[in-house]
N, C-alpha and C positions, 0 to 999 in steps of 0.2 A: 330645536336643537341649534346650536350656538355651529355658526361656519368656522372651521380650519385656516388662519389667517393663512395668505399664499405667501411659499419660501419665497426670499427676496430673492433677486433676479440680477446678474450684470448688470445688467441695461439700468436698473434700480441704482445699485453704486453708484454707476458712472453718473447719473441725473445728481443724485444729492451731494458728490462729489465736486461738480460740473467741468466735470473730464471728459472724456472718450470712452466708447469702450476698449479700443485699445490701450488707452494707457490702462487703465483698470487692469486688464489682462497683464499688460508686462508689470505693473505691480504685485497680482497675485503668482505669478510667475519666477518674482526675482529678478526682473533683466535689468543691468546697471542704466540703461538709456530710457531714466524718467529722474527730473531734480528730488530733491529731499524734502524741499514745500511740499509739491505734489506730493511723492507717496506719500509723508504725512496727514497729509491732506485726506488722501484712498485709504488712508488704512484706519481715520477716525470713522469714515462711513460706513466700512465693514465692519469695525466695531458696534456702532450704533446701529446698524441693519440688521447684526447677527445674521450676516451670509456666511453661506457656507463654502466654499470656490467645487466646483462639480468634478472631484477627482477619475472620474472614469473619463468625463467629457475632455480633461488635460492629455488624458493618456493616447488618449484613441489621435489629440491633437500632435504629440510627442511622438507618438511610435511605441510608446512602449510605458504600462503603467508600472503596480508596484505588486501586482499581485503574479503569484504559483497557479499555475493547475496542477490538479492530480487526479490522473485517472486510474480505477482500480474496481475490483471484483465487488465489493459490498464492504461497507461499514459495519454491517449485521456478523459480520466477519468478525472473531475477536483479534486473530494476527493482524487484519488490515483496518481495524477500529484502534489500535495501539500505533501502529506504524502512521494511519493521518494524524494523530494527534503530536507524535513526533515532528514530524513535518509542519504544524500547526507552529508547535512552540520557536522550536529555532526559527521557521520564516518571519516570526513575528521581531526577534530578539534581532533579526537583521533589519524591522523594519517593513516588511513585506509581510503583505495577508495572502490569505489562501480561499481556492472555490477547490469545490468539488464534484467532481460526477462519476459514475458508475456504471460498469460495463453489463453487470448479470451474466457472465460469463459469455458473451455476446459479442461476436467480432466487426459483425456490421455497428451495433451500438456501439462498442467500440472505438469504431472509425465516425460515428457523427459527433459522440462527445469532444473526443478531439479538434476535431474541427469546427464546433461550437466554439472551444476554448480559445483555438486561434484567430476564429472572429471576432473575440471578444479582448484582442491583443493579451492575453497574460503575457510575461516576459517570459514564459518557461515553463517546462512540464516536468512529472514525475509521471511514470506510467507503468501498472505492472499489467503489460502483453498478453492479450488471449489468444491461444494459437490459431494461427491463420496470415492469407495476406497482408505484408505491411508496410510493400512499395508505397503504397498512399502517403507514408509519412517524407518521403523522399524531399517532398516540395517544401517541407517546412524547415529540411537540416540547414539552408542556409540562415534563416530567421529568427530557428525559434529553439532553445537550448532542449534536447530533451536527454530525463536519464531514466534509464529502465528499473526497477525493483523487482526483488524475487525471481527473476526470468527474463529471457532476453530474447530477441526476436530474431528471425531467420537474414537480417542482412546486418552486416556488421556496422561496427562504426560509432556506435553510442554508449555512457557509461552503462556500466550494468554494475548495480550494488544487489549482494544474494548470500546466501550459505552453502556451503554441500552440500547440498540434497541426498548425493550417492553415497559419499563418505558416512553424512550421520546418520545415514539409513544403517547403513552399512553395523556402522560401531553401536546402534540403537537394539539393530536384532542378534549381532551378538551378546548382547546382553542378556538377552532371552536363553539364548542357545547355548552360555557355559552354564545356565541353570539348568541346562538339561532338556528344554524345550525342544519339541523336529514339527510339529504339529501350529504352524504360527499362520493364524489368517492376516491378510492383506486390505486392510479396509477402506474404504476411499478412491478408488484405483479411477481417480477423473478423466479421462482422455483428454479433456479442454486446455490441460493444461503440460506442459515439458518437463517442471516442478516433478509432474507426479511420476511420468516415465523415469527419471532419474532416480526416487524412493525407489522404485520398484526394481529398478536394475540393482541396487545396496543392496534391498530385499531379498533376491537372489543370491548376489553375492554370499551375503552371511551366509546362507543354506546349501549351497554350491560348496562351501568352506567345509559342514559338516555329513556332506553329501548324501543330501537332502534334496531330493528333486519335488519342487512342490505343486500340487494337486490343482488345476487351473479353478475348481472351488471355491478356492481358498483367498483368491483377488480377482472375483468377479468385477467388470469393467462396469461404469457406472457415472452417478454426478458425483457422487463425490459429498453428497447433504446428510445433513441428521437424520430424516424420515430414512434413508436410504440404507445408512448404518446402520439404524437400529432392523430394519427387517436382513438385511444380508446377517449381522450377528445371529439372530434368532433364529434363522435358518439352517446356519454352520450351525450354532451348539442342541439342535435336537438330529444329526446327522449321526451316523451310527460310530464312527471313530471322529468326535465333534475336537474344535483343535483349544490347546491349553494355553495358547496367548494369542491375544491380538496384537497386531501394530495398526494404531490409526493414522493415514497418513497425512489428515489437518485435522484441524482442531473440530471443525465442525463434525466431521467424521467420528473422531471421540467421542464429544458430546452423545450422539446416537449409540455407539456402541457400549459406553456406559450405563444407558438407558435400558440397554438391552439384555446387561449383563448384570442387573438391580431386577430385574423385570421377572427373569428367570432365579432370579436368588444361586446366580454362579459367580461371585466376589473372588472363587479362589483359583479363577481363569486370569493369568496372568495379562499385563494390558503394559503400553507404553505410547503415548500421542505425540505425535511430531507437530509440537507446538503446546503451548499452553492455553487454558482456556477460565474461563469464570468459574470457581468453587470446586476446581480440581484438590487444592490444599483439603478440604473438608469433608470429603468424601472417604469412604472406610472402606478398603485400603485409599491412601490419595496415590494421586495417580502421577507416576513416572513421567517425563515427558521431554522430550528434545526443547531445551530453549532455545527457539527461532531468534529470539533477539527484535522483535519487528521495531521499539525504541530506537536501537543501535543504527538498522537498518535505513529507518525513517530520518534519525540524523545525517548520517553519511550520504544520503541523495543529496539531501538537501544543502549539505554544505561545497557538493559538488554540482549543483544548478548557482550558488553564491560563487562559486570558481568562476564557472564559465560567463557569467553576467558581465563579475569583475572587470574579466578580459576583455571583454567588449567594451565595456563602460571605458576604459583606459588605452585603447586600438592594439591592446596584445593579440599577438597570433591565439587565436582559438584552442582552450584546453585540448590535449591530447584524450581520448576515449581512455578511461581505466575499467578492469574489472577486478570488482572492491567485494572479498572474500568477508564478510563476515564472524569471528569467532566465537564460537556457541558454543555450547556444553549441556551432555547427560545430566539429568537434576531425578535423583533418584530417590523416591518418596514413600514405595511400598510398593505399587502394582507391580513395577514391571523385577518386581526381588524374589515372587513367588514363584515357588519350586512346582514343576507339575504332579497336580493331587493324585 
């Protein structure tokens, strides 16, 4: 088997050059204090070497590379598999790449992913917060730009880009309830997350409105997964007054209660997901669903980590903390129009 030639090396340049490595360095560098002989000179040998200059190895020299972190719940996620690839495109279109890690809904995992990332100088995070301690980040606010997504964390101070959680819960199950609905399960009912206490409080609301005090069956507390949804649905609809809509309260939850409600052949159980998910359009009835926006979402962090960078790149006083309300909309498809059978 034929050996992998070895990537050239500085020290390589500077030899066929017959420079420095320092001057090599402020050549790949940009710095004005090297002649135009020379760098010409450096830069016919990087041509003819085919080096590559070690952009992590600059960064880590500089303080500061070119890349985003983001941390967040899963990819396997479809809200937070749409919202990094947002984040993706715009970081790229400033110029800036992106890593990724993930929490599992894990606050200690959590707290190392971040701090991997800090090791690893990104210029800056997005981070969507699992509840819990998160003093830990304290040490980083002077360094390292961070803005929240979807949820914000118990100490102030940081962007937070999000939706209503309470409002379009709110405006989602009345939707349910001028059709006549009093009987509405609550699916997904995560604790891990603030997100979800806020659906849940809309949740109420609505049913508070038609005074409707609802049955603690009915949002059972949980993870909040597909496996999860589909056995809590199954449960509710072989229950003796089994209830005539569900509200999913993420997408994964959906998915599961869908599953459940295909499973049982009860299509004519009204449904609405707070969030959209893969082949919801296709599905008979397609299903209702709160557009979360995680595109929008994933833009608006991101060009609020491109603020804050700016600022610093240029000695402005440090963006001011905003909280960036998202506008979203009812997308109503069939589930959630069905009248109770």
């Amino acid at each position: 088997m034929a050996r992998m030639a070895r990537r050239p090396t500085l020290h390589d340049v500077a030899s066929h050059a017959g420079v420095s490595i320092k001057t090599v360095s402020r050549v790949v560098n940009h710095e004005a204090s090297v002649s135009e002989e020379v760098r010409t000179r450096v830069a016919a040998s990087i041509a003819e070497l085919h080096y590559v200059p070690n952009s992590f190895a600059r960064s880590l020299k500089s303080g500061g590379g070119d890349t985003i972190g983001v941390v967040m719940d899963s990819i396997a996620d479809p809200f937070f598999a749409e919202l990094m690839s947002a984040v993706e495109a715009r970081a790229l279109d400033a110029g800036m790449t992106v890593i990724f890690g993930s929490t599992g809904s894990d606050p200690e995992r959590e707290r190392q992913q971040v701090e991997r990332m800090a090791m690893q100088r990104v210029r800056a995070l997005i981070l969507a917060p699992v509840t819990g301690d998160h003093s830990y980040l304290e040490r980083f606010r002077a360094t390292l730009p961070i803005v929240m997504v979807d949820r914000q964390v118990e100490i102030g101070g940081y962007d937070i880009v999000a939706v209503d959680d309470r409002g379009l819960t709110r405006q989602a199950v009345d939707h349910l309830t001028e059709r006549g609905h009093r009987r509405i399960a609550f699916v997904g009912n995560d604790v891990h997350f603030p997100t979800t206490a806020h659906r849940l409080l809309g949740y109420r609301d609505a049913l508070a409105a038609v005074d409707v005090e609802p049955d603690p069956s009915w949002f059972p507390e949980g993870s909040g997964d597909e496996d999860e949804a589909f056995d809590v649905v199954t449960r509710l609809l072989a229950a003796p007054e089994p209830p005539t809509a569900v509200f999913a309260a993420n997408p994964r939850a959906a998915m599961g209660a869908v599953h459940a409600l295909h499973v049982a052949g009860r299509t004519d159980v009204a449904m609405i997901s707070f969030g959209d998910f893969p082949m919801a359009t296709t599905l008979t009835p397609a299903i209702t669903c709160v557009n979360q926006d995680p595109h929008g979402i994933g833009v608006a962090a991101t060009e609020r980590v491109i603020a804050h960078l700016d600022a610093r790149e240029h000695d402005r006083p440090d963006e001011h903390p905003l909280e960036i309300i998202v506008d979203t909309e009812l997308v109503a498809r069939g589930s959630g129009e069905l009248e109770p059978a």
